[in-house]
C-alpha positions in Angstrom: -6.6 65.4 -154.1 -9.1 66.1 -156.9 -10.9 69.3 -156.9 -14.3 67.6 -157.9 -17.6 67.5 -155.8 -19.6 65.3 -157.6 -19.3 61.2 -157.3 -18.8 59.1 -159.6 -20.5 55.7 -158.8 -19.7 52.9 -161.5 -20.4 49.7 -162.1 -18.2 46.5 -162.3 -18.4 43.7 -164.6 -16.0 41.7 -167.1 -14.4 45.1 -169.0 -13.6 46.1 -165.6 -12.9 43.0 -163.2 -9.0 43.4 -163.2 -6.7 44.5 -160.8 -5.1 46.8 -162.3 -8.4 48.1 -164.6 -10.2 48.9 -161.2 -7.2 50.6 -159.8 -6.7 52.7 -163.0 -10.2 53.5 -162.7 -9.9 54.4 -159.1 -7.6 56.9 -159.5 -9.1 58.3 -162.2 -12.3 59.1 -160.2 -14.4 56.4 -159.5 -16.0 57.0 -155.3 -18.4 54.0 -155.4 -18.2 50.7 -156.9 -21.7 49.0 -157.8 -22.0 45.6 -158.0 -25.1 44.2 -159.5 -26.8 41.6 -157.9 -28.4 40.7 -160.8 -25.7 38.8 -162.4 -23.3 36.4 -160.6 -23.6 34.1 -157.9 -22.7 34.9 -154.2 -19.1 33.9 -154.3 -18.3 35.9 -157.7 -19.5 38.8 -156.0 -17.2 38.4 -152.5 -14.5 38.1 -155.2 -15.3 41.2 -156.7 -16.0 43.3 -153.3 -11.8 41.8 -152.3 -10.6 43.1 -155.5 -12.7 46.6 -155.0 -10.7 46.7 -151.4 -7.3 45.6 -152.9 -7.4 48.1 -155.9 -8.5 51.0 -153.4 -5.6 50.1 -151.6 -3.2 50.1 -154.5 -4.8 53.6 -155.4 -4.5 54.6 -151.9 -8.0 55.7 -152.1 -11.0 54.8 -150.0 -13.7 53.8 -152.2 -17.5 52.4 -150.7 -19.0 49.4 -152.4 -22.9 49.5 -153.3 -24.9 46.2 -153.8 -27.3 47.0 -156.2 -30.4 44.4 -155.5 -32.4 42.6 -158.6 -35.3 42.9 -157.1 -38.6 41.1 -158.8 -38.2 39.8 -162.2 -41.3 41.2 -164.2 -39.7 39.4 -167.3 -41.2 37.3 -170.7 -39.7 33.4 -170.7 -37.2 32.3 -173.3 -38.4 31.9 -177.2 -37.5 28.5 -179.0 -35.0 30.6 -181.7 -34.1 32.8 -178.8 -36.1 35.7 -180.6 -39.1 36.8 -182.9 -39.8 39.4 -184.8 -43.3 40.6 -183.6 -45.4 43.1 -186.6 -47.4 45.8 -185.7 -51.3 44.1 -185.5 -50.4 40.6 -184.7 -51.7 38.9 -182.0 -49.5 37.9 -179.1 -50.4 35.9 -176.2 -48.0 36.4 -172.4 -49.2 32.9 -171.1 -48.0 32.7 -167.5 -48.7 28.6 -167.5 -47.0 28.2 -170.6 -43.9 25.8 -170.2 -42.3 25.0 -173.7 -40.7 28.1 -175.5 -42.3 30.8 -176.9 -42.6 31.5 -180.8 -44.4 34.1 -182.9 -47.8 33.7 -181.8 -47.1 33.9 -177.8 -44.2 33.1 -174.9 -44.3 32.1 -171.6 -43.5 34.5 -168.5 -41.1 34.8 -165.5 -43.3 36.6 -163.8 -46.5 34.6 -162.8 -48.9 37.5 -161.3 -49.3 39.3 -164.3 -52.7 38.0 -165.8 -54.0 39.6 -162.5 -52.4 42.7 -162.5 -53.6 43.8 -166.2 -56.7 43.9 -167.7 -58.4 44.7 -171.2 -56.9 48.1 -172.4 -54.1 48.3 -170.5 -50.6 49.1 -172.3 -47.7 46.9 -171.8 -44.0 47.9 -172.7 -41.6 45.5 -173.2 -37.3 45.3 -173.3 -37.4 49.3 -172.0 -40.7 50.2 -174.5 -39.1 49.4 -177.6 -42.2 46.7 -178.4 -45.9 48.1 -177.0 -48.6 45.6 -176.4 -52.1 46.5 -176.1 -53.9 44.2 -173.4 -57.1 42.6 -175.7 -58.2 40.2 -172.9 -57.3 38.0 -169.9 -58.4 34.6 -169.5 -57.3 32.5 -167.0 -53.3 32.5 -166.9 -53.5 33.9 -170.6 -52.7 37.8 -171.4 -53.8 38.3 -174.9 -52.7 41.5 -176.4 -52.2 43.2 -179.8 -49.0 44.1 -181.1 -49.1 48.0 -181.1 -45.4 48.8 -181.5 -43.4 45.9 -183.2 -40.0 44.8 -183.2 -37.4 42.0 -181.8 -38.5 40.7 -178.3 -35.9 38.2 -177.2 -35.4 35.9 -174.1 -36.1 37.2 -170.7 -36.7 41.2 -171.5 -38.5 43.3 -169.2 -42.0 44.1 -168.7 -43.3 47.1 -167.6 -47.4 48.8 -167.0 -47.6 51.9 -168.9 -48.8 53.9 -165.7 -47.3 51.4 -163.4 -49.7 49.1 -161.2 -47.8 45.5 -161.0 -47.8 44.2 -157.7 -44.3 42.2 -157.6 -43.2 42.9 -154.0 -39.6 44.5 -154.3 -38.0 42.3 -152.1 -37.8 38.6 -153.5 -36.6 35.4 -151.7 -33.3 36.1 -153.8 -32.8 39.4 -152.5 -32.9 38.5 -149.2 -29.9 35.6 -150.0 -28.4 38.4 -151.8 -28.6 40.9 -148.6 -26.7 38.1 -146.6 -24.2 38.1 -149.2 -24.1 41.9 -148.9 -23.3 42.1 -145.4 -20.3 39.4 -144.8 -18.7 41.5 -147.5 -19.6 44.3 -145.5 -21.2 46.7 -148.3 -21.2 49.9 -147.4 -24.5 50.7 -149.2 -27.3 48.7 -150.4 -30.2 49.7 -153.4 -33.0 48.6 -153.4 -34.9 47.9 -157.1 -38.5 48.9 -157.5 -39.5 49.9 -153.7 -43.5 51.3 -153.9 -43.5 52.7 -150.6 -41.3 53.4 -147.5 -42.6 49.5 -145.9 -40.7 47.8 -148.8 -37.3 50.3 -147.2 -38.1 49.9 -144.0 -38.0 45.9 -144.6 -35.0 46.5 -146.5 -33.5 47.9 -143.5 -34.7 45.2 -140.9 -32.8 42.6 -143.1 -29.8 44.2 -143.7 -29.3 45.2 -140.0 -30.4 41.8 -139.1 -27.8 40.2 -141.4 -25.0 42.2 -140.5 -25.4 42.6 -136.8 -22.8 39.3 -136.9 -20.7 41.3 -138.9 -21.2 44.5 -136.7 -22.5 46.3 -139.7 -25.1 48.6 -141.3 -24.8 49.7 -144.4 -26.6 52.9 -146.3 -29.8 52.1 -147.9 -30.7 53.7 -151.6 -34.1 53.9 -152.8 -34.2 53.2 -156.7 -36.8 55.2 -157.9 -38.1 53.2 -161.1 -42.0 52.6 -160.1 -44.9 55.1 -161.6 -46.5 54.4 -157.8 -43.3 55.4 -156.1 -43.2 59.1 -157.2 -46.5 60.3 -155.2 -45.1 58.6 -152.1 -41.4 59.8 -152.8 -41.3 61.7 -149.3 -41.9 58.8 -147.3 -39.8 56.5 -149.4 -36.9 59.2 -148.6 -37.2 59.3 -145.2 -36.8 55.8 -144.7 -34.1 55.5 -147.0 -30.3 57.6 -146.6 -30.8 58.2 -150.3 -32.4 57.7 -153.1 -31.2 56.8 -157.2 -33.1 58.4 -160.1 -33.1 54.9 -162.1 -34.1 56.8 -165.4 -34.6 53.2 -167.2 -37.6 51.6 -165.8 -38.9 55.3 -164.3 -38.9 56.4 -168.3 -41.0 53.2 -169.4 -43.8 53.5 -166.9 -44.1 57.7 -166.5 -42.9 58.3 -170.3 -39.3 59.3 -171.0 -41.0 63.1 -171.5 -41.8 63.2 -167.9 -38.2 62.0 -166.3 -36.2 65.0 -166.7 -38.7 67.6 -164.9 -39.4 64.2 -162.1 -35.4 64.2 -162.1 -34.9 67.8 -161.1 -37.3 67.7 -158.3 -35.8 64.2 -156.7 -32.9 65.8 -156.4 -34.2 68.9 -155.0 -35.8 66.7 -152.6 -33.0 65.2 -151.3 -31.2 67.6 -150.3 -33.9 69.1 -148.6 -34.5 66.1 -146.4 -30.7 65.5 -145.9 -30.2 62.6 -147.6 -27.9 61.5 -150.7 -29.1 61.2 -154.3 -27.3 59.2 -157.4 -28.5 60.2 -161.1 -28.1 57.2 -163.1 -29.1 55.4 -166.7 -27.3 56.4 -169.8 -25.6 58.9 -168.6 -22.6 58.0 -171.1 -24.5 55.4 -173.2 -22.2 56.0 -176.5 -19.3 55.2 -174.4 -20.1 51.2 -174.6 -18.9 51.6 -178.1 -17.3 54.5 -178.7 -14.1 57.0 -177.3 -15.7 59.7 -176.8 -19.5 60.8 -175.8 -22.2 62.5 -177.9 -22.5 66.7 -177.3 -25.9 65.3 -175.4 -24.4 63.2 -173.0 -21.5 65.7 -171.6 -25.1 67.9 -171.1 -26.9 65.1 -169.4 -24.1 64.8 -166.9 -23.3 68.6 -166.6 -27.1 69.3 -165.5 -27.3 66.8 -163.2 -24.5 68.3 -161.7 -25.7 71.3 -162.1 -29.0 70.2 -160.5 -27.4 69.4 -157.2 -26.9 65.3 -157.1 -23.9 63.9 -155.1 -23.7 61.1 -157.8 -23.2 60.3 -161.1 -23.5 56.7 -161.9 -22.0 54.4 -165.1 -23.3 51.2 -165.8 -22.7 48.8 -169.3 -20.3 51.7 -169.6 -18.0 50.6 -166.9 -19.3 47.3 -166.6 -19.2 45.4 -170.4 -18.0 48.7 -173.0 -15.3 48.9 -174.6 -13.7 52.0 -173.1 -13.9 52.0 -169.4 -11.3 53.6 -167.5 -11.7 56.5 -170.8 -15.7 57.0 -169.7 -14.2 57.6 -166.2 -11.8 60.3 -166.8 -14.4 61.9 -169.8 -16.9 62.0 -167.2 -15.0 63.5 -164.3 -13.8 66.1 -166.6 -17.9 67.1 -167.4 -18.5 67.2 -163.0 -15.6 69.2 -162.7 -16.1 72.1 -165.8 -20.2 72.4 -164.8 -18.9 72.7 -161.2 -16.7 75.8 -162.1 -19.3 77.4 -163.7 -21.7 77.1 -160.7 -22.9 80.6 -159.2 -23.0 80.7 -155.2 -25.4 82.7 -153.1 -25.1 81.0 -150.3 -27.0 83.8 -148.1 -30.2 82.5 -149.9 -29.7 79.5 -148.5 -30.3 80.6 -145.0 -33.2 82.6 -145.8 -35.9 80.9 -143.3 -33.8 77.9 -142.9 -34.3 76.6 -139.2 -32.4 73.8 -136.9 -33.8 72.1 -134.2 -30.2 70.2 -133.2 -27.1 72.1 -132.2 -25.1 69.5 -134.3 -27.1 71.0 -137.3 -26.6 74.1 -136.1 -23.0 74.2 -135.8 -22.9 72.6 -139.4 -24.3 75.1 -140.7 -22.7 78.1 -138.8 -19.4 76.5 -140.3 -20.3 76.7 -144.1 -22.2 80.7 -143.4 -18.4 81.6 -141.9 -16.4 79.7 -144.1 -17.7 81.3 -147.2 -17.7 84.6 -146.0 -14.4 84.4 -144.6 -13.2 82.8 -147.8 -11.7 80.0 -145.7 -9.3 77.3 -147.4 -11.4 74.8 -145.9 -13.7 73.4 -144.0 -12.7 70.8 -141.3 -15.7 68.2 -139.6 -14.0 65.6 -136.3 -17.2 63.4 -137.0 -17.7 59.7 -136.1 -21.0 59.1 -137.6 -20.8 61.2 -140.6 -23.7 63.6 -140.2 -22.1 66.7 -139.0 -20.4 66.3 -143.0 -23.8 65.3 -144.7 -25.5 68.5 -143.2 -22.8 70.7 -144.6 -22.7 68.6 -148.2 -26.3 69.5 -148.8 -25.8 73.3 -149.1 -23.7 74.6 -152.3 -20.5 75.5 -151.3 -17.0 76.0 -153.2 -15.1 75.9 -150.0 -14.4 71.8 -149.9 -15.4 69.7 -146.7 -13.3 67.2 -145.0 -14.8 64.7 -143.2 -12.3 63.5 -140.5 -13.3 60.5 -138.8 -12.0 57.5 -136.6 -14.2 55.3 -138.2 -13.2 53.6 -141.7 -17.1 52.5 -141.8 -18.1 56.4 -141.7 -15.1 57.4 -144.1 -16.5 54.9 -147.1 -19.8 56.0 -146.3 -19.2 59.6 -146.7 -17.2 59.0 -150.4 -20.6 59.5 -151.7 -21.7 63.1 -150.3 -21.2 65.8 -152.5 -18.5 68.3 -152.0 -16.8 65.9 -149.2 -13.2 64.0 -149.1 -13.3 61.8 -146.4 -10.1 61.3 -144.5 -9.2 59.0 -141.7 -7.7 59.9 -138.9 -6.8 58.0 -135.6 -7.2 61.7 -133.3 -6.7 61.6 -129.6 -9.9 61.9 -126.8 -8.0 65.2 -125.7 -10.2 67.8 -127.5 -6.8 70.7 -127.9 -4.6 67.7 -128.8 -7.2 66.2 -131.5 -7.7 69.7 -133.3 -3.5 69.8 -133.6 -3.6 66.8 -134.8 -6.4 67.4 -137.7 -4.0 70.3 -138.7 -1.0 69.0 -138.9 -3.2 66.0 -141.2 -4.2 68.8 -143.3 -0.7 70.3 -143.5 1.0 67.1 -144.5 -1.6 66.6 -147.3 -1.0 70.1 -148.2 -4.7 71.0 -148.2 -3.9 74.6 -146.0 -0.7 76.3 -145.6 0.8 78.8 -143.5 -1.8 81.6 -143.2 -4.6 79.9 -144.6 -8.1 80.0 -142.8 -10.2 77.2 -142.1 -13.2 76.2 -139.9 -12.9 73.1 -137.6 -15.9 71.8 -135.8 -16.1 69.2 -133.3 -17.6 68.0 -130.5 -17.2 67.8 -126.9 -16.6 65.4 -125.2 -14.7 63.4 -128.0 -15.9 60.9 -130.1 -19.4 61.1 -129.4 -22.0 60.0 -132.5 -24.3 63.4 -132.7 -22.3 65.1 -130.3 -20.8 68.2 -132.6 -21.1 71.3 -130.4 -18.0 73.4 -131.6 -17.3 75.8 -134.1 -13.6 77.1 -134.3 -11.9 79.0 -136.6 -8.2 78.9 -137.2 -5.7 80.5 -139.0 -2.4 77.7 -140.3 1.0 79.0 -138.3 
């Protein structure tokens, strides 16, 4: 079983869409498959979340599925050549009523609101900032701006306010199709692009528990943190979500790409203060589209995220349309696993005026204060909901955590938490013969040996959600 902590979360698309691609991929580290919602239609995507299943089950690995929502399209229309070639001082003209293609002088716009969410001075940045528009006027449906930073602008590329301020409501009428999509295929999380504020999650979560209650399921729900407006309301956006994905794209466009690494370090500080799970993504192995091996910069991207704390690490074109999937895979577990070993543990600080107002919590972290000092071989959670093993993920630890739970539902949920290899395990409602049975698990898989000390927690009685209330430690026979 691999020694790494870290996720890896990657995304699926035609240079990975084979059989025995995702299973090579699987074993070579991939946790969580994304599928993007923003390509596809609803059956491709079914298609894709049976293959995910059938290749984890060829790897013999559980693996959880995200469904990574488009969320509002704040995009240009399509140009008559498909492109132009826009020169620093030209006018340009976004014309949301505009319905023939766009050419030199002006295009048309997916996104219909934005002649009254901009206004004279205002900076618009368009496919990811590469072309900068300076807002000159609005009349009526017309945005007329000059061309401040020039380049090719081609069909449908992104539009973003420098500062944020667009009012596109992250949930669309497609999203919601797409959460009903989500939850017959029974995704074990779901992101959601562009939330402002913890209403748009808690929405979020009304439809995706609505949806799957005929499916008797509720997936995870991940903030992606790409809006300018999101970052001063990032606590409450956290605790409505179960985690959150620093979506360094759009978030670098609207704060400035200067400001992302600093905003990146505190998100993830963040989120494992509250408890909850947090995925670093965007060009994390960019290079790796076209070429074998990453750039000395990328392998320190992803070892300082690591470094940093996150439970993920995510791939996108990479995985999804490069040239050199499964190879970005095993290059990028090899980074987790080197900036892991180098990682310095004081765990003591850690408890330094930490307090815990639940005895599950408590127990949790009694566990990792006696596992480390005891330099235990492991550490063991009988959970059924997976929060005994989240609570013991969010502290730094080098003794590894398994989750061992009844529930496959809990043990694809928990492939994302840091530091956590989520077992199942069919134990008995007899506490004595349920704790035998978790080590003779262990034993088989040859995680402890004879002699070997691990803690166990569980709870009594059995099989209660929340219900952890027993520390024990035990040494293998």
């Amino acid at each position: 079983m691999s020694r790494r902590a870290t996720k890896i979360v990657a995304t699926l698309g035609p240079a990975s869409s084979t059989l025995e691609m995702l299973e090579a991929m699987i074993r070579a580290g991939v946790n969580v498959v994304r599928l993007n919602f923003s390509h596809g239609k609803a059956q491709d995507h079914i298609d894709r979340a049976n293959l995910v299943r059938e290749a984890s089950l060829r790897a013999g690995r559980e693996v959880a599925i995200m469904a990574d929502l488009q969320g509002p399209k704040i995009r240009v229309g399509k140009f008559a050549e498909g492109k132009v070639m826009l020169e620093p001082g030209a006018k340009f003209v976004l014309d949301a009523s505009r319905s023939e293609p766009g050419d030199i002088n002006g295009v048309g716009l997916d996104y219909k609101e934005l002649p009254r969410d901009v206004k004279a001075g205002d900076v618009l940045l368009l496919n990811d900032g590469l072309i900068v528009l300076t807002v000159d006027a609005v009349k009526g449906e017309a945005v007329h701006t000059t061309v401040k930073l020039g380049g090719e602008l081609s069909n449908n590329k992104g539009i973003n306010k420098q500062g944020g301020g667009l009012t596109a409501p992250a949930l669309t009428a497609k999203d919601m199709e797409d959460i009903k999509t989500a939850m017959s295929l029974k995704a074990d999380y779901v992101a959601v692009s562009f939330p402002k504020n913890a209403t748009d999650m808690e929405m979020a979560r009304q439809l995706c528990n609505v949806a799957g209650a005929e499916h008797g399921h509720k997936p995870g729900l991940i903030a992606k943190i790409e809006r300018a407006e999101a970052i001063p309301r990032l606590e409450e956006i956290l605790l409505a979500s179960d985690g959150i994905m620093v979506a360094r794209g759009d978030l670098a466009v609207e704060v400035g790409n200067a400001a992302v690494p600093a905003l990146q370090k505190h998100m993830i500080k963040l989120a494992r203060q509250h408890d909850k799970v947090v995925i670093t993504a965007t060009q994390m192995m960019e290079s790796m589209i076209t070429n074998p091996v990453p750039t000395r910069a990328e392998v320190s991207d992803v070892a300082n995220a690591v470094l940093d704390g996150t439970d993920a690490v995510m791939l996108s074109a990479e995985t999804a349309a490069g040239k050199f999937p499964l190879e970005t895979v095993q290059e990028m577990a090899k980074i987790c696993e080197a900036a892991e070993s180098s990682e310095l543990v004081e765990l003591d600080t850690h408890f330094v005026g930490q307090s815990f107002r639940r005895i599950d919590q408590s127990i949790a972290m009694g566990a990792l204060f006696t596992a480390f000092h005891m330099n235990a071989k492991a550490i063991v959670a009988l959970t059924e909901s997976g929060s005994t093993a989240l609570w013991m993920s969010r502290q730094r630890v080098k003794v590894p955590i398994y989750a061992l739970t009844t529930k496959l539902s809990s043990q694809r949920r928990m492939t994302l938490y840091r530091n956590v290899r989520p077992l199942l395990l069919d134990t008995s409602a007899d506490r004595d013969t349920a704790l035998t049975q978790a080590e003779s698990h262990l034993k088989k898989r040859g995680i402890v040996n004879t002699g070997d000390i691990y803690a166990i927690t569980c709870g009594e009685p059995m099989g209660t959600p929340g219900g952890t209330n027993m520390l024990k430690l035990c040494r293998v026979s």
